[in-house]
C-alpha positions, 0 to 999 in steps of 0.5 A, a space after each residue: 492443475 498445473 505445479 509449478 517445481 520447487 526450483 523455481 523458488 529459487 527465482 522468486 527469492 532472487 529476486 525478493 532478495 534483490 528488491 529488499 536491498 533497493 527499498 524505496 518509499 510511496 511515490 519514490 519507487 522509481 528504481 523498483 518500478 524500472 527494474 519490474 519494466 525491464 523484465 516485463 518489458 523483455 516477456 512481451 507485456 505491453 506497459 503503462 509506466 508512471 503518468 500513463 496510468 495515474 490519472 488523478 491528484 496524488 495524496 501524500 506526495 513527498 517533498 520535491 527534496 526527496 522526490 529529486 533525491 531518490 530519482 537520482 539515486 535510481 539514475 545512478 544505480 543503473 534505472 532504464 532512463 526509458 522508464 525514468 522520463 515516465 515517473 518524473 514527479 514521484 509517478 511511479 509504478 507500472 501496469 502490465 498487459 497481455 493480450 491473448 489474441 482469444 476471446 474472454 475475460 480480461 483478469 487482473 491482479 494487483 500487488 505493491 512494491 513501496 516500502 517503508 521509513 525503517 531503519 532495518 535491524 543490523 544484529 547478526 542474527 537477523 537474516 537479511 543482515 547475515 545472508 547480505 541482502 539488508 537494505 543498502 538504503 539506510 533508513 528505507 525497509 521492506 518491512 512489510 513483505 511488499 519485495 514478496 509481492 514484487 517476487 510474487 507479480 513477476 513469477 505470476 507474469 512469467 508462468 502466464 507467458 509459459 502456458 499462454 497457449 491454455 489463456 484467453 482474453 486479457 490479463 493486467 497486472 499492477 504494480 501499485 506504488 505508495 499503498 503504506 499511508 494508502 495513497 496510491 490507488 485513488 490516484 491510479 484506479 479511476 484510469 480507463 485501463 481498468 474499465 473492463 476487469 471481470 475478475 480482479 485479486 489482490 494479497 497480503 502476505 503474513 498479517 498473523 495468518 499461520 504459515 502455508 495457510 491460505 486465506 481466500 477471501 477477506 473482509 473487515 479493513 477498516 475504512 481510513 483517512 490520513 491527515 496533516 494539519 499545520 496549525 499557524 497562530 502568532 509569535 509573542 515574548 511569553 513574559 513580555 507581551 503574551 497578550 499578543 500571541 496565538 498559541 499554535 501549540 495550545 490550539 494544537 493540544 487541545 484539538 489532540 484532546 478533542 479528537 481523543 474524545 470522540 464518542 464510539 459509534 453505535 453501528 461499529 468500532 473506529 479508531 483515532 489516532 494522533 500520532 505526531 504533534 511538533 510546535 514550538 522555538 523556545 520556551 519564553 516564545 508563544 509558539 506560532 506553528 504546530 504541525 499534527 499527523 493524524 488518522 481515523 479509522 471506521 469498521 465501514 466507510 460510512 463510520 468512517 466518514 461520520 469521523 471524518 467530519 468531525 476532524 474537520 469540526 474540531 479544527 474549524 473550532 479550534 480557530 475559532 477558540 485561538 484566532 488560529 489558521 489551520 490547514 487540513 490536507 488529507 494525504 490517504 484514504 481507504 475505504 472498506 469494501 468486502 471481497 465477493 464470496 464467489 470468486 473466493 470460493 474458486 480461489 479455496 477451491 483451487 488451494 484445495 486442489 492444490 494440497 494447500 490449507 486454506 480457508 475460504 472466507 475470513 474478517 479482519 477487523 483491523 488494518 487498512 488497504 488501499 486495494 479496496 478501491 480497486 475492490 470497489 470499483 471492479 464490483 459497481 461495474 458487475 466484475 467479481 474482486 477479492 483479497 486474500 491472504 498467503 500465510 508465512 512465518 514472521 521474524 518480526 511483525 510488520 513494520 518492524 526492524 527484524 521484519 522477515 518472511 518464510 520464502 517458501 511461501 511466495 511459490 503457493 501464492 503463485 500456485 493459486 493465482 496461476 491456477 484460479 487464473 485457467 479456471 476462469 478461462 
């Protein structure tokens, strides 16, 4: 087994520290994405930056606006143009390649760099804020650990290079963009670069998992789908000639109470969500616009599509019922995909060795992840994939303003994936 020494700890926090303060939303991660090319570039990995590697129609794409606007600030805060020219459009997030020059598996691990629209905590007490690395981009957090996994892909790049002599085959690891509203993969996985993956690994750090604790491998993220729907109907005075108007905001409450009324189903729990709802100029017009953010959610992707479905029925009724015109756009998908127990038992083989508490095999029937595609299409071609979970201690939960993590406890993942990665050689 190879350590790796505590001193090298102190490179992972500056660098987490470093991408904390420099938070960028899916799609806009275009100062995060240059500054993990420029190092990887310098180790000697061979990259596929931006539109080299996102092959197909992006959900949830932000506006041209936003897209403009956070491509300039990356060019002002010093981004390599090299990498710039590749991601104009909101493309965004690189693949790094390592070929050994010695027959074997090709291996890849995958973790997300996008953060999320928070504004972070300024109280005193909120160490971020007292150590001076708070997001300098107002309004923008990593409030769910992904400068970790930032801190975390770059370590892991960098040992590979220090014991390449020990490797065979081909190593690729990828630095998703847009996985919070589950966006990213479905654009990037179908891409030929991950035709030939024999072992893939993705992670989350926290998610409730006690601190130093490893999980091997998981199953039970809920299959999701995220939609908008703008509602358009017609203006009319609401006194003088009401008779005239298509209420956009009645259509879109009633579709809210629909959806709200779904029966369960009989083969597992789902969930549904409406969690935005805006219409209306004033109270004496018929308002002749609604816009509605929803999700749905299913304990398998089958459950979830069943869901699915009927968000679509509900809004081809409510046309009907109001003489309304909706646009349904789904903006993000995940699907629920188990990890192989196999390749999970070498990873808790490994932490053991290590002195690491682990536990090999976990459900959580909760949240969402976007790496399940990768999961998903790694497994239809014969490979083995998994996603496990490095435990840590919280100051907040995730998503939230006081969100923080123990350092420490990016080294372990480090530790395990470095290892796990000679075992399969």
């Amino acid at each position: 087994m190879i350590d790796i020494s505590n001193l090298y700890l102190q490179r992972l926090i500056g660098w987490r520290r470093e991408f904390h303060q420099y938070p960028e939303p899916g799609w806009l991660e275009f100062y995060t994405t240059s500054k993990i090319a420029d190092f990887l570039e310098e180790w000697g990995y061979e990259l596929y930056v931006g539109k080299e590697m996102n092959v197909s129609e992006r959900m949830g794409l932000p506006t041209q606006a936003m897209i403009e606007r956070f491509y300039d600030a990356a060019k002002h805060a010093g981004a390599n143009e090299k990498w710039l020219s590749k991601m104009e459009g909101g493309y965004t997030g690189v693949l790094a390649v390592l070929e050994t020059g010695r027959p074997g598996p090709t291996v890849c691990f995958r973790v997300d760099i996008d953060a999320l629209p928070i504004f972070e905590s300024t109280e005193a007490e909120h160490v971020p804020n007292r150590l001076a690395f708070r997001s300098q981009n107002d309004g923008f957090m990593h409030a769910c650990g992904h400068d970790s996994h930032i801190a975390i892909g770059l370590g892991l790049a960098e040992q590979i290079l220090q014991h390449r002599n020990q490797l065979t085959g081909t190593i690729k690891i990828i630095f998703q963009p847009a996985e919070e509203g589950v966006r990213g993969a479905a654009s990037i996985v179908q891409s030929p670069l991950f035709d030939d993956i024999d072992y893939f690994f993705a992670l989350h750090i926290g998610t409730g998992v006690e601190a130093g604790k490893f999980i091997a491998g998981s199953e039970g993220f809920l299959a999701t789908s995220k939609f908008d729907a703008t509602i358009t109907g017609v203006a009319a005075h609401a006194g003088g000639v009401p008779e005239e108007g298509k209420n956009a905001l009645l259509a879109a409450a009633q579709a809210t109470v629909a959806l709200h009324s779904l029966p369960p189903h009989s083969k597992g729990s789902h969930r549904i969500n409406v969690g935005t709802l805006h219409a209306g100029l004033g109270r004496n017009v018929i308002p002749s616009t609604a816009q509605i953010q929803l999700e749905v959610r299913g304990e398998t992707t089958e459950i979830n599509s069943f869901y699915e479905n009927a968000v679509k029925q509900i809004f081809s009724g409510i046309e009907t019922m109001y003489g309304v015109r909706v646009e349904l756009k789904k903006v993000g998908e995940a699907i629920s995909v188990p990890s192989s127990k196999a390749l999970s038992a070498i990873l808790a083989d490994v932490a053991g060795s290590l002195q690491i508490p682990y536990e090999e095999y976990s459900n959580f029937n909760s949240g969402s992840e976007d790496a399940t595609f990768f999961m998903e299409r790694i497994q239809k071609n014969g490979g083995l994939a998994t996603y496990s979970i490095i435990g840590t201690e919280l100051a907040a939960g995730h998503h939230h303003e006081k969100f923080d993590i123990r350092e420490e406890d990016m080294l372990s993942a480090i530790k395990i994936w470095l290892n796990t990665l000679l075992r399969l050689q």
